[in-house]
N, C-alpha and C positions, 0 to 999 in steps of 0.2 A: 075325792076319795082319800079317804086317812093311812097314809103311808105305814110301814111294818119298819119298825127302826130295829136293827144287829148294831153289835159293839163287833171291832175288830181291835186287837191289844198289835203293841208295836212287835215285829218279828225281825230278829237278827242275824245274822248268821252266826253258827254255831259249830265252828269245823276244831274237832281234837287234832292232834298232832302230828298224824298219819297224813291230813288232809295237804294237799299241794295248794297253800293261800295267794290269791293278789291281794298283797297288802292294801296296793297304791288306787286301788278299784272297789274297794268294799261295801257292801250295802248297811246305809245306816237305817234303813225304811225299806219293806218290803212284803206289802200287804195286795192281797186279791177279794175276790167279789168268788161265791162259787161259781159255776161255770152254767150257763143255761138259768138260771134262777131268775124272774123276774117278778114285780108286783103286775103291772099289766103290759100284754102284748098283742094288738089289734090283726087278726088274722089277716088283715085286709093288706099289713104293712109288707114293701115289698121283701123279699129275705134280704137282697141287696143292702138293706139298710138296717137290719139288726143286730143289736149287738150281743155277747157272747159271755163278755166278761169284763170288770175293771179293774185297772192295776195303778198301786202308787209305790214307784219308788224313789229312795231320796242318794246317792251316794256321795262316800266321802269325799270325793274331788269337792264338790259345792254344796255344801250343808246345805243352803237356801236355796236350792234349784228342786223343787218337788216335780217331778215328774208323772202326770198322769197319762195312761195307757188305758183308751178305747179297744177291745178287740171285738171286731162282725163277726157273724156267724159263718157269713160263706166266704170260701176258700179263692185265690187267688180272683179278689175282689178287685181292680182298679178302683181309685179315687180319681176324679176328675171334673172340669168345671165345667160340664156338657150339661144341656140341657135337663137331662133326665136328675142330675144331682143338683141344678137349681132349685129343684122341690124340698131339699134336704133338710130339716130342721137339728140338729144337733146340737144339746146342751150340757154340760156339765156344771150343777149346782154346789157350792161350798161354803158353808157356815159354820156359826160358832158364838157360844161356846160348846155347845151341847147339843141332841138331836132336836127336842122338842123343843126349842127357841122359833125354829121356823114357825111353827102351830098355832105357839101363843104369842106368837108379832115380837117378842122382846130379845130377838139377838144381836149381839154386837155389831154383827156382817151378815150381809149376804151377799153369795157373790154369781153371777152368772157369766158365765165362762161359753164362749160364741167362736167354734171355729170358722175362718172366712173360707169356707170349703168350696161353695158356689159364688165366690168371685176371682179377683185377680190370683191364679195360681201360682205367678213367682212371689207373691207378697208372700201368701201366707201365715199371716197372724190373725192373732185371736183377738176378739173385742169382748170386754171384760166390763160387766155392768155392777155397779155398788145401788143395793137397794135397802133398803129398813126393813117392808115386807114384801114377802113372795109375790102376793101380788101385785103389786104396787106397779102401776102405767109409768110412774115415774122414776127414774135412774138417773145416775152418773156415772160415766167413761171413765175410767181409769188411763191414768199415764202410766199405764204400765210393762212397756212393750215384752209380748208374748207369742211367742210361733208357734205353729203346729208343723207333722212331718208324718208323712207317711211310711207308714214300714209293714212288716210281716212276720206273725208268727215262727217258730222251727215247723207248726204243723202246716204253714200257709195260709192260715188265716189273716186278712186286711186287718190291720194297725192305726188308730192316728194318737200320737204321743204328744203332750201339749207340757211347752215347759212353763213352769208357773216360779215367780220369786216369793219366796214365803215373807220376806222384808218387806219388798214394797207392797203387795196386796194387804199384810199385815195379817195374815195367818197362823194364826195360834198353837200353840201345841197341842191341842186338843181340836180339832175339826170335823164336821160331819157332810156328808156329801150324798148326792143319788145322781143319775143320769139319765139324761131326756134321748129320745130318739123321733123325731116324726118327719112325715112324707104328704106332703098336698097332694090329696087327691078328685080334689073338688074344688069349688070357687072356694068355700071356707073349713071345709071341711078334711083335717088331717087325722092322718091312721097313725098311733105312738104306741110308744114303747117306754114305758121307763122301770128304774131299778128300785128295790129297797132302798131304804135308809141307813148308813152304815156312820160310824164314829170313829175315827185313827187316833192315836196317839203319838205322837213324835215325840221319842226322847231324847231326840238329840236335839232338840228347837230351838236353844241355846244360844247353836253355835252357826246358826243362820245369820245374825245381823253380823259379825267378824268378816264372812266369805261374803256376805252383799256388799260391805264396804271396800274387800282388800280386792273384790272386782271391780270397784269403780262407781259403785252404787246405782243410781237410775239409768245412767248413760252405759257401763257396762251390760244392760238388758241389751241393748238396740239389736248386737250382731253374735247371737249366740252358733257357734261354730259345730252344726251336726252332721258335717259334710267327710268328715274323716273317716275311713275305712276301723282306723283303728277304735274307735267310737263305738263300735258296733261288740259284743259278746255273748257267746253262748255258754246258756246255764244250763246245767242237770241238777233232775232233782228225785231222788228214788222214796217213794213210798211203800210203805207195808203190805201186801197184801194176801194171798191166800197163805194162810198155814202162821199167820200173825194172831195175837191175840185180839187185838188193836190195829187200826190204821193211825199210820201216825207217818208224816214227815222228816226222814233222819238228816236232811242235808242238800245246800246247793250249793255247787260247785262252778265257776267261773272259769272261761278263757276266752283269750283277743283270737282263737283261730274256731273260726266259725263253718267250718267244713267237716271237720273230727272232731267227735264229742269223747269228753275223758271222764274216768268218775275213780275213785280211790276212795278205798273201805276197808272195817275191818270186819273179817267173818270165823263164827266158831271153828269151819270144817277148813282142811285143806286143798278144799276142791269148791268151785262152782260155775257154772254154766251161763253164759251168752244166749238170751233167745229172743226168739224172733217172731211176730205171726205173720204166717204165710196162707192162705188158701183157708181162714178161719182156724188154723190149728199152730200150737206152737212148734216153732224148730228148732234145737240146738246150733248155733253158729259155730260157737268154740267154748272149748273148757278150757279153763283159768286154774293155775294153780298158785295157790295163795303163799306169800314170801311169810315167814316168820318173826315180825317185826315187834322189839319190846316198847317203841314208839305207842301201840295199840293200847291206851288207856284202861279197856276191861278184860283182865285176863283170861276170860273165859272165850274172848275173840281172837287169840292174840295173830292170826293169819290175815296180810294186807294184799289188795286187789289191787289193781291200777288197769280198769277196763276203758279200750278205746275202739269207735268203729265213726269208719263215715256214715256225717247224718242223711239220713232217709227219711222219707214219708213214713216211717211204719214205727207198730206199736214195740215196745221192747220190754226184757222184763229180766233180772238175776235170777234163778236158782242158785239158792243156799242149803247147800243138804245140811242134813238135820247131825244129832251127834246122839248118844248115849241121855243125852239131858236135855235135847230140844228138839223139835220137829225138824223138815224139811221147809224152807218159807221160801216165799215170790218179793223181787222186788220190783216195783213197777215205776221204770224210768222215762221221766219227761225230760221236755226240752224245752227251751224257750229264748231266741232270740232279742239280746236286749241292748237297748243304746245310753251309752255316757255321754249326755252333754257336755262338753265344757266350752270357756267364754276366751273368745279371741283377745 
């Protein structure tokens, strides 16, 4: 079947001056898949093993530590090396230079990327195959030691985050990727799942072989340290929605305390609302009254927010009333728990 190739351009973060930054934590790479979209998904596969969405992000602690994020579809899914997830087939493809290199045999790499899901679970690394072409029976092992790790969503959706070294794989600034899902459910016969074809770019690609080297290079892979609490971060991220011209993403915001989620803006009005859905309808939680900050980059905003509530299962969203010159608009706030690696 001939895959559907999307471009995705590199996204940075983008916080003005109002915004409350972690320098020391930044995202240099922070790209997604949308959410539910796939090229095929065999109704036959269990939900247990579908996925939802992909995520790559890179941050500045480790240039060359690309991080990809599997997320399932269903909610407080366990990972585990029971029988039932011995059938698991899970892959992550990466290539390069370009999408269609796979297609026509002539790309530089190809790489297949093999969580050890269904074996020993205190190992947990990845087996990482170097091929020419996609189909190609034959391959080469990489020495490239790689872990995976399980985790979970802000909304509780099952996680497996796989760290990759952009140095030693020798992954380009330019990369193209899709992802496999399938389940044996016969002597040969498996029910899959996989993703479009999508393209990243890394502009920071650079500065990868400097942090592969100043950790030690191949021997720094061995014992990558994801056991740290403080490792762990919850982002927000508010988008546009009713009473917007445009859906558009204004901003993610970052913190090491992963129980209260914070978010700081700036809005035309001096008043806006906290809501909540309850019982399929929205609720007001609390109004916010906006400080006067000349910090606010567009003067036509110049009132700053600094909203905080403990995180919950539930959907959220601002009310920004409207002024003399602009509507009343929704912003609709997510959440998404996420981890920094870094190397012992």
């Amino acid at each position: 079947m001939k895959r559907i190739f999307f471009f995705i351009g590199i996204l940075t973060l983008n916080l003005f001056s109002a915004t409350k930054v972690l320098a020391e934590e930044e995202l240099l790479l922070n790209v997604a898949t949308s959410e539910g979209k796939f090229e095929v998904v065999d109704k036959s596969l269990p939900k247990s093993f579908r996925m939802n969405q992909i995520k790559f992000r890179i941050f500045n602690t480790n240039p060359d530590n690309l991080v990809a994020q599997i997320v399932l579809l269903e909610k407080n899914n366990k990972i585990d090396t029971s029988e039932l997830f011995d059938k698991w087939n899970l892959n992550l493809w990466i290539w390069g230079p370009n999408l269609e290199c796979i297609d026509t045999n002539n790309c530089d790499y190809i790489l297949r990327i093999i969580p050890n899901i269904n074996m020993d679970s205190d190992s947990k690394q990845n087996t990482i195959r170097l091929l020419k072409r996609q189909t190609d029976q034959e391959f080469t092992v990489l020495d490239c030691p790689s872990k995976w790790r399980e985790g979970t969503t802000s909304t509780g959706n099952a996680m497996i985050s796989l760290s990759l070294s952009l140095s030693c794989l020798n992954i380009q600034s330019s990369f193209a990727f899709y992802a496999y899902s399938g389940y044996g459910i016969g002597a040969e016969e498996e029910a899959k799942q996989y993703t479009l074809s999508y393209l990243i770019t890394n502009d920071y690609f650079n500065l990868a072989k400097q942090a592969y080297e100043n950790n030690g290079g191949r021997k720094g892979l061995d014992t990558p340290d994801w056991t740290s609490e403080s490792n762990r971060q919850l982002c927000v991220t508010a988008t546009t929605g009713a009473g917007y011209a445009k859906k558009v993403s204004i901003d993610e915001q970052c913190s090491d305390d992963t129980k209260t989620w914070q978010y700081t803006y700036c809005g035309v009005h001096p008043k806006s609302d906290l809501e909540v859905m309850t019982s399929k309808k929205w609720k007001k939680v609390k109004t916010y009254i906006g400080i006067m900050n000349k910090n606010c980059l567009d003067s036509s905003s110049p009132y700053e927010y600094n909203f905080s509530r403990q995180l919950e299962l539930e959907k959220v969203r601002i009310k920004n009333y409207g002024s003399s010159k602009f509507k009343t608009g929704y912003l609709n706030v997510g959440f998404d728990i996420k981890y920094v690696p870094t190397l012992r």
